[in-house]
N, C-alpha and C positions, 0 to 999 in steps of 0.2 A: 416928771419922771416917776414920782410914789405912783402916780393913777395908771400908770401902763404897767409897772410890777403887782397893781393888783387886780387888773380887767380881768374878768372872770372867762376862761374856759375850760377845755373838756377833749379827751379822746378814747374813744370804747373802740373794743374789738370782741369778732366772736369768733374769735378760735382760730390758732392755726393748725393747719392736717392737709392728709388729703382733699383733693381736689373732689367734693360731692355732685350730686346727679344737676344738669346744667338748671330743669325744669325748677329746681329750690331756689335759683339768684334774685329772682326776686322778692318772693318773699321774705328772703332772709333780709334784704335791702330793706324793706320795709318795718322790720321788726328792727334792726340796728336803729332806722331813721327816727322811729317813735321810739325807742328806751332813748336814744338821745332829746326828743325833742321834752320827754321827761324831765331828766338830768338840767336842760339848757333854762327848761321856766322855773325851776328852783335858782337857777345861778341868779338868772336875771329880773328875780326878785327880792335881790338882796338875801337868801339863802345860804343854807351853808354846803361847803364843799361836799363833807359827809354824807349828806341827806341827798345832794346829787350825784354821786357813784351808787350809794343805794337803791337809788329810784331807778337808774337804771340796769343797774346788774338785777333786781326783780323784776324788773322789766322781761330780761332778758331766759329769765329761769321761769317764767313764765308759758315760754314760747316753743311748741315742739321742736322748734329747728335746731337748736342750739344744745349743746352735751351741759347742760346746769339743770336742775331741780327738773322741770315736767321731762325734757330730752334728753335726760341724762342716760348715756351707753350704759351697759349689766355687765356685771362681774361674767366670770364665768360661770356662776352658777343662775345665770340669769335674774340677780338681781340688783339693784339699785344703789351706790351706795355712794356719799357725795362728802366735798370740801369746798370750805371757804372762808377767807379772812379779808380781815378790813385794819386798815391801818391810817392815821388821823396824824398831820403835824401842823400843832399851833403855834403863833408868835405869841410869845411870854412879853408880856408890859414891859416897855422899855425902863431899863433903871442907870440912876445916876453916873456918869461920866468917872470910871476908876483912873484913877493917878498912875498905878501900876503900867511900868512897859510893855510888861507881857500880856496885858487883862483883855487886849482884843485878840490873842494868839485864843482859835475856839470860840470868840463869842457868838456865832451864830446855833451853835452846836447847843450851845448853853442857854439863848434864848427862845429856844424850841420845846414846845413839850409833847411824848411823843404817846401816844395812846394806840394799843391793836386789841382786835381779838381773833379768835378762829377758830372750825369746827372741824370733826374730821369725821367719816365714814359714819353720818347722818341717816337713817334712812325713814323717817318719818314726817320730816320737815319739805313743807314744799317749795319754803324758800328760803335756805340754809344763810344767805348772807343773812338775813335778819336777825338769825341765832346768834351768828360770829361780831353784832353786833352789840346781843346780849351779852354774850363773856365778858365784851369789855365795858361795859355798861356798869353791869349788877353782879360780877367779881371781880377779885382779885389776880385774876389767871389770863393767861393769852390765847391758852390751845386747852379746848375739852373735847373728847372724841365719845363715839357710841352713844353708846346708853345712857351714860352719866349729861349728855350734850340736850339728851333729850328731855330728860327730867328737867333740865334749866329752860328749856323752851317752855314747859305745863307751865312753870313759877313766873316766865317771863310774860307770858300772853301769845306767844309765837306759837299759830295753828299747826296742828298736826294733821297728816293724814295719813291711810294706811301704804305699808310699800306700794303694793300692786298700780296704788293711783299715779302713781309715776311713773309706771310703765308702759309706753307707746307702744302703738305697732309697729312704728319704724324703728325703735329701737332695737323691739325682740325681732322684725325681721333680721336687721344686722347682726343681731347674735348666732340665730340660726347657720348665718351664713356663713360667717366666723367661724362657727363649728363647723360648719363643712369644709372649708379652706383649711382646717386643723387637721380633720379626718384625711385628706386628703394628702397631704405635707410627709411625705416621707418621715420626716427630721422628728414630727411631732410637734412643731414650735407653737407656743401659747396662741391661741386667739389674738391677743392683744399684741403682737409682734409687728413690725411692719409701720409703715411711716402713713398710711391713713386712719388713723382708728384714735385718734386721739380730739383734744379740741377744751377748750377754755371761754367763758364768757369775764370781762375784767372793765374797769373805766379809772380815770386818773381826772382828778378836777383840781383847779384852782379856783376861789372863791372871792368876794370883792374883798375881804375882810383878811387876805391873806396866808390863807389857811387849807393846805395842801391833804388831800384825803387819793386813798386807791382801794379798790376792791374788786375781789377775784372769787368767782365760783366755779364750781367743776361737776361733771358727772364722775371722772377719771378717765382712764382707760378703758375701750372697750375689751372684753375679757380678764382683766385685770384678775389677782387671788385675791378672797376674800381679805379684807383687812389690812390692803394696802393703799397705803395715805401715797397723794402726790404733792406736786409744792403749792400747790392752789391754796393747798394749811397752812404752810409755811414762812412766815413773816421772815423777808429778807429773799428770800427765794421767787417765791410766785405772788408777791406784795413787798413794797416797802417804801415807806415818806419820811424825807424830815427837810431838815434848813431848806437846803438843794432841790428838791422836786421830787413826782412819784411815780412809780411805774406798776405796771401789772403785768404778768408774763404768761405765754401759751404755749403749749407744742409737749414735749416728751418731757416729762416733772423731771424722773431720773437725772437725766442730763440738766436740769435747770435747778433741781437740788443741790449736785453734785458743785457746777459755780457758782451758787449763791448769787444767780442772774442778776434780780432786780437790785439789790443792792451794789453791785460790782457796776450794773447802768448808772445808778445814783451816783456812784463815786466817780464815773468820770467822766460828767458834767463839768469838771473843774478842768478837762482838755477840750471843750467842743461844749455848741448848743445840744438839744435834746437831739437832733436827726444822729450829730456825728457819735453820740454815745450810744443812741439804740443801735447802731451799726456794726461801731467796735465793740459789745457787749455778746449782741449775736455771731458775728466772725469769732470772736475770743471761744466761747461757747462749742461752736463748731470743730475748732483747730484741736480744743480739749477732750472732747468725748463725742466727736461725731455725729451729737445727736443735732434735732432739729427745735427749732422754738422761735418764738415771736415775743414782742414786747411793746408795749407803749407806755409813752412817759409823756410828762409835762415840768418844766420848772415852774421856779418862782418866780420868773416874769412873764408866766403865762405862754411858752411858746410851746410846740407840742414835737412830737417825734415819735418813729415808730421803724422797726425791723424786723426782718424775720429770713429764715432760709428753707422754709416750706414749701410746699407747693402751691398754697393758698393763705392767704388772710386775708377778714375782711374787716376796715378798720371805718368808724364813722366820729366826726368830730364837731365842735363848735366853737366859735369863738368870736367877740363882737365884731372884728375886719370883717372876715369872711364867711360870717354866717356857717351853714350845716354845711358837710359835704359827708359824701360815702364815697366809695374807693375796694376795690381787689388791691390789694399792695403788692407791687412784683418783689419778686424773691430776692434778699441780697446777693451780689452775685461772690460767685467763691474767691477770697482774695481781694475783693471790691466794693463798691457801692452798689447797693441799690437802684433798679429803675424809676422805681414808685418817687415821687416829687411831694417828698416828706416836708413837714414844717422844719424849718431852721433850726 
């Protein structure tokens, strides 16, 4: 029973939004496939959890297709600017057997230690999770933003490069276009409005050793105003791990700031495995502020779970049964369950 709570797996996603041009499915499939197949030879060399959401969230910030470090969408003023945190739950040494009635009320809570960092509105790092891993590394701090975020990257060893290099052309095509659906819009309404222009890269691992790790980067919102954070920064919101298992969150930050997603998923693990919480976390979500978002989790014994009410997510996973899979996840339905044939 210990060795199946800690068989090592894994679930990434990249990004929930609109539904992009069809000609990208594959590729995107193949970049999901290889950031996972990353992540899965760390696990299954005895590795740590950390090192495999890392491996693959740069994996993934890597990769034009995806809205994190190189594909990351522009502000409105056409340019770059990105979030990301990483969050880490250890089992603490087991210790002697207390007499006390009460001393198991909490002790899993207690035998956890819980470690984050995260960056925010980055714009010279090309691959921001590695920052968000310095914060927590080499200070005292969870969340460093700007300029100050960047300076810790020279001290840290984490390469810089200049904005522009993170600027695709399919990015600035989409901006342009943005701008002209703006120009066009009666109303006036921001670029960034509207249920396709958004998108997250994130992974959730469990480790042989116990040890539950999630990480999440962002470009943001397309159009976005300068110097607005979404929850990709946010520990608790768009990351969060402990006793229970961890999740990573996608879709419209606003609306996933606002419930404190990923934690409010954690927390009710204690009603349902991971499918039935990433379910009721995204309906709750929905019912509250109409927006749209996605999630994936995994617990502490390793089983995985994943929701969303998007129009699109694409989610890729491993785990010793069932080796790799990829997957479009269909959309929760309003009021319902999902189509997509989630892990338990």
């Amino acid at each position: 029973m210990e060795q199946a709570r800690t068989m090592p797996a894994l679930i990434a996603h990249g990004g929930a939004g609109g539904r992009g041009p069809a000609a990208e499915r594959p590729e995107r499939r193949r970049g999901m496939l290889a950031a996972v197949a990353a992540g899965a030879e760390i696990l299954r060399g005895g590795g740590s959890a950390l090192d495999a959401v890392i491996a693959i969230v740069r994996s993934l910030e890597d990769h034009p297709l995806f809205n994190a470090g190189l594909g990351s969408l522009l502000t409105v003023d056409g340019s770059v600017e990105m979030d990301a945190s990483i969050m880490v739950a250890a089992p603490r040494p087991q210790s002697p057997p207390r007499a006390a009635a009460g001393a198991a009320c909490g002790s899993a809570a207690r035998r956890v230690e819980l470690r984050a960092g995260a960056v925010a509105a980055v714009t010279r790092v090309r691959n921001p999770i590695l920052l968000a891993r310095a914060v927590m590394d080499l200070t005292p701090h969870v969340l460093i933003a700007g300029a100050g975020a960047e300076r810790l990257a020279r001290r840290a060893g984490v390469p810089l490069c200049r904005p522009d290099d993170l600027v695709t052309p399919r990015a600035r095509a989409r901006w342009r276009a943005a701008l002209e659906r703006r120009a066009e819009t009666s109303a006036g309404a921001e670029p960034g409005d509207g249920s396709g222009r958004y998108g997250t890269v994130g992974a959730v691992a469990l480790d042989a050793h116990g040890v539950l790790a999630a990480a999440t980067s962002t470009g943001g919102v397309s159009g976005k105003l300068h110097g607005r954070i979404g929850d990709s920064a946010i520990i608790g919101a768009g990351t969060f791990a402990d006793a229970r298992g961890a999740a990573s969150a996608t879709g419209q930050g606003e609306a996933i700031m606002k419930v404190s997603l990923c934690r409010e998923a954690i927390a009710m693990l204690g009603r349902g495995g991971p499918r039935n919480a990433a379910e009721r976390a995204i309906a709750q979500l929905a019912a509250m502020t109409g927006g749209q978002a996605g999630i994936v989790m995994i617990d502490r014994r390793g089983r995985l779970g994943f929701a969303h009410n998007a129009e699109v997510m694409d989610v890729a996973t491993f785990d010793a049964a069932g080796g790799f899979e990829y997957r479009w996840a269909s959309a929760l339905r309003r009021g319902g369950r999902g189509a997509a044939a989630n892990g338990a």
